[in-house]
N, C-alpha and C positions, 0 to 999 in steps of 0.2 A: 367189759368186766361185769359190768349189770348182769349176761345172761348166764355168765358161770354162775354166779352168787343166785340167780333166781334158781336155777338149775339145782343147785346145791341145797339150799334152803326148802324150796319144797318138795327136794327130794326125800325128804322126811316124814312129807307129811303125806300120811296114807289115800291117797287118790285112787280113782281108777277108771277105765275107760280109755279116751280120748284124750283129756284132762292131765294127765298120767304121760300118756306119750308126748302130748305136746310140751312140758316141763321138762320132758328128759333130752328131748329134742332142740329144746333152749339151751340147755344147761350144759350139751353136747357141742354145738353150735360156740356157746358162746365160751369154751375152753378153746376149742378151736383156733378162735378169732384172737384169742388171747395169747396162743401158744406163737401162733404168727408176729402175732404185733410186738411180742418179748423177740422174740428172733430177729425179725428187721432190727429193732432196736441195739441187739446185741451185734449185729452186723454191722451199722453204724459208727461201733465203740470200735471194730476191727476185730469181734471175739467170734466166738465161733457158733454154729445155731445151736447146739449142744442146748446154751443158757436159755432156751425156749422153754426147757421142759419147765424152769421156773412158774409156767403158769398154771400149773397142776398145784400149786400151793397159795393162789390168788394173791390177797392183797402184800400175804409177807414177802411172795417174790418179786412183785413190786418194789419194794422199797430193795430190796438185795440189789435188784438190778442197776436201779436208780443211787446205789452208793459204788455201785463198779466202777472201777475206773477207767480210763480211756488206757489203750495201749502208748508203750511209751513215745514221746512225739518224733523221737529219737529213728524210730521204727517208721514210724507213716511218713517223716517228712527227710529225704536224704539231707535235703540244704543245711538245717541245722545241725549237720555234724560236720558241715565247712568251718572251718576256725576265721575268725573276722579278719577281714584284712587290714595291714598297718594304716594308721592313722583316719581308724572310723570310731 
């Protein structure tokens, strides 16, 4: 998350050169890494990599992700839709 926000941040501020690429090259880099780490995560939940692109909006899709919910337990886990057996 650091090198999207460096990325993003001094991508404003007028550079050039070297200097310049290697910022943007962060900033590329660390969306990247970001767009990944949202998508395992959202795979995790059982959703789909779709929710990756979340990391084109940093820190707000962060927290979006992070109030996702899990798929229903209903879905991931067949057992629980056994009905209990008598006298448990």
């Amino acid at each position: 998350m650091v090198l999207h926000y460096v990325g993003y941040f001094f991508g404003h501020i007028p550079l050039r050169g070297v200097p310049a690429f290697i910022v943007g090259i962060a900033g590329l880099l660390g969306t990247i890494a970001l767009g990944i780490g949202f998508g395992l995560y959202a795979r995790g939940k059982k959703r789909s990599w779709a929710w990756s692109f979340l990391a084109l909006i940093g820190l707000l899709g962060l927290v979006i992700l992070l109030l996702l919910p899990d798929k229903v337990a209903s879905e991931r886990d067949p057992e629980s839709q056994v009905a209990p057996k008598p006298g448990q």
